[in-house]
C-alpha positions as CSV (number, residue, x, y, z in Angstrom):
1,X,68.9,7.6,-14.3
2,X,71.1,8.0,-17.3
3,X,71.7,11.4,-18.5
4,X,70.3,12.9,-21.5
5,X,67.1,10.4,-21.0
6,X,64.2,12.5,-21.0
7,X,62.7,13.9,-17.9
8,X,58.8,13.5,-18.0
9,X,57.1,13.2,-14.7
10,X,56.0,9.6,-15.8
11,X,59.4,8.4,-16.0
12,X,60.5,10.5,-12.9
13,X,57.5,8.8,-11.2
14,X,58.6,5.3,-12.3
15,X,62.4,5.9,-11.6
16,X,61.4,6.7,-8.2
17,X,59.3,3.4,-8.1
18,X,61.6,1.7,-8.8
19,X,64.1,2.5,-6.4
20,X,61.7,2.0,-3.8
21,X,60.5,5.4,-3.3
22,X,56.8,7.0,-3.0
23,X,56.4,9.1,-5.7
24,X,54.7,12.4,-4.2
25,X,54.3,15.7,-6.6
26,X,56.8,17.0,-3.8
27,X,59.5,14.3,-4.6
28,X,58.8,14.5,-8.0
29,X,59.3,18.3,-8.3
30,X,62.3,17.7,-6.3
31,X,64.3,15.3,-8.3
32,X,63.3,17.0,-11.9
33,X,64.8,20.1,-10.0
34,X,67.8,18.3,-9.3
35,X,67.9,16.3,-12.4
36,X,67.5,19.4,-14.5
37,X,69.8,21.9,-12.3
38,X,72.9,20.4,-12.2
39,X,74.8,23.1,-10.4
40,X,74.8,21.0,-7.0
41,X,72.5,23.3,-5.2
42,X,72.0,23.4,-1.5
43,X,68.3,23.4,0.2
44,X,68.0,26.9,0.1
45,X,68.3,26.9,-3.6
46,X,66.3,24.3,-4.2
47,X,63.4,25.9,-1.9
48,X,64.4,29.3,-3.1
49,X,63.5,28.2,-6.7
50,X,60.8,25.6,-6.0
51,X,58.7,27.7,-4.1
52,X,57.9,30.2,-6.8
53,X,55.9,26.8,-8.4
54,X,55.3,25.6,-5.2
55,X,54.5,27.9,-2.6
56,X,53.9,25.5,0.3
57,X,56.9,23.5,0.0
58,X,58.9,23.9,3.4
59,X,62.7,23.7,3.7
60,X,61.9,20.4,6.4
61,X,60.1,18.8,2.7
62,X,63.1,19.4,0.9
63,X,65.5,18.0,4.2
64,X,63.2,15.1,4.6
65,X,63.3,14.0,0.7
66,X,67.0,14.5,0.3
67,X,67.5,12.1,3.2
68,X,65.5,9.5,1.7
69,X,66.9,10.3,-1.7
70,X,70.3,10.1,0.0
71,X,69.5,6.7,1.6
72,X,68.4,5.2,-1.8
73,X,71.5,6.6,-3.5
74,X,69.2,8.3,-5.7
75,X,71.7,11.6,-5.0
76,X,74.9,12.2,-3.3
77,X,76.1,15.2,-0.7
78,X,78.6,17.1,-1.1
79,X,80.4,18.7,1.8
80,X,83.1,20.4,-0.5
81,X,83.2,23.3,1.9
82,X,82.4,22.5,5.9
83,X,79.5,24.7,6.6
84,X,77.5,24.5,3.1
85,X,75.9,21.0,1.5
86,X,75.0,20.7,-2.3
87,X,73.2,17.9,-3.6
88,X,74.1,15.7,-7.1
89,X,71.6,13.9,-9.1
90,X,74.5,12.1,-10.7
91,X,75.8,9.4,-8.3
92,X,78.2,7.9,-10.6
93,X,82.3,8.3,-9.7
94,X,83.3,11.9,-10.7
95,X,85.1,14.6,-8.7
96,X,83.8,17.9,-8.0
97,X,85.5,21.3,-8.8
98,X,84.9,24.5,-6.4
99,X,85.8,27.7,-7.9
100,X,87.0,30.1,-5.3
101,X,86.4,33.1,-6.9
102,X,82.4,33.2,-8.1
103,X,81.6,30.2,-5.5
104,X,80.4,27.4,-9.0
105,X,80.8,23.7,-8.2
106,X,82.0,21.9,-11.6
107,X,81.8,18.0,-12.3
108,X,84.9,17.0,-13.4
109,X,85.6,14.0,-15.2
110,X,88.2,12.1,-13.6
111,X,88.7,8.0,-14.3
112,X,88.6,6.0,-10.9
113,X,89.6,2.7,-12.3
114,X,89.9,1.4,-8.6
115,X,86.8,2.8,-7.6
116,X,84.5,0.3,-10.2
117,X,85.1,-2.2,-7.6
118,X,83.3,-2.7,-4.8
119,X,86.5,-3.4,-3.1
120,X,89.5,-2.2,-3.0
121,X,92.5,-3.6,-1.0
122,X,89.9,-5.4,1.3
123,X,87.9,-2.4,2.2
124,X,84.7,-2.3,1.1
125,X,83.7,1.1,-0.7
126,X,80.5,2.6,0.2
127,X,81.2,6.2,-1.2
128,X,83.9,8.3,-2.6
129,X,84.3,12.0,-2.6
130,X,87.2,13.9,-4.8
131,X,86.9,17.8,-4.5
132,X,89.5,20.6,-6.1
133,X,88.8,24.1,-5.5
134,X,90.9,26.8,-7.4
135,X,89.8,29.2,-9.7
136,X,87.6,28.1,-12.7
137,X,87.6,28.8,-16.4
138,X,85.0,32.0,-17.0
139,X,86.7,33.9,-14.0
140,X,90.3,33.4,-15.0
141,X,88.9,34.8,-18.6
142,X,87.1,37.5,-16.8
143,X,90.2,38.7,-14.7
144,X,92.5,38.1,-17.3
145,X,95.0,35.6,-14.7
């Protein structure tokens, strides 16, 4: 979906159409969570804050839809750090920022000429993942580094 396209259910619901996907109020309420929330949460997060509107809504929901999500490419995972996955609405090439200090992820705008291509050098590309961790902007303001 392109960004800055408004989110009503009825396009959410036809989106999800289109890519092949049932559109339950459950997968619904999950993509408009992630499409709205783009601070790459993790399945806890998403339940954490989905289940104050939803009280029913297990964690195994959640798990179940991102894996179907993930198989249509309707979101990406991100395994920035090895014991913790986040979840992007925005599958388009961008690399991911980590700050170290307060624990954010950050998309960072990066140009991957190579990676418009399907192939590159004879491989075929089926994803690409480009994190940096470091310290981000508001805590090097707030510690004064």
């Amino acid at each position: 979906m392109s960004e800055g396209m408004e989110l009503s259910m009825d396009k959410l619901r036809e989106y999800l159409e289109n890519e092949g996907v049932h559109p339950s109020y459950h997968r619904l309420k999950i993509l408009e969570y992630l499409m709205n929330h783009r601070t790459h949460p993790t399945v806890e997060r998403i339940h954490k804050e989905l289940s104050k509107e939803i009280p029913t809504l297990s964690k195994t929901t959640i798990y179940n839809t991102l894996k179907l999500f993930l198989s249509k490419g309707i979101v990406q995972e991100l395994t920035i750090e090895e014991k913790e996955m986040r979840y992007d609405a925005d599958t388009k090439p961008h690399a991911h920022f980590k700050c170290m200090e307060c624990g954010d992820v950050y998309d960072i705008a990066l140009e991957f000429p190579n990676l418009e291509r399907e192939m590159i050098e004879g491989h075929k590309v089926t994803e690409c993942h480009v994190y940096l961790k470091g310290v981000c902007k508001n805590c090097l303001k707030r510690t004064g580094k």
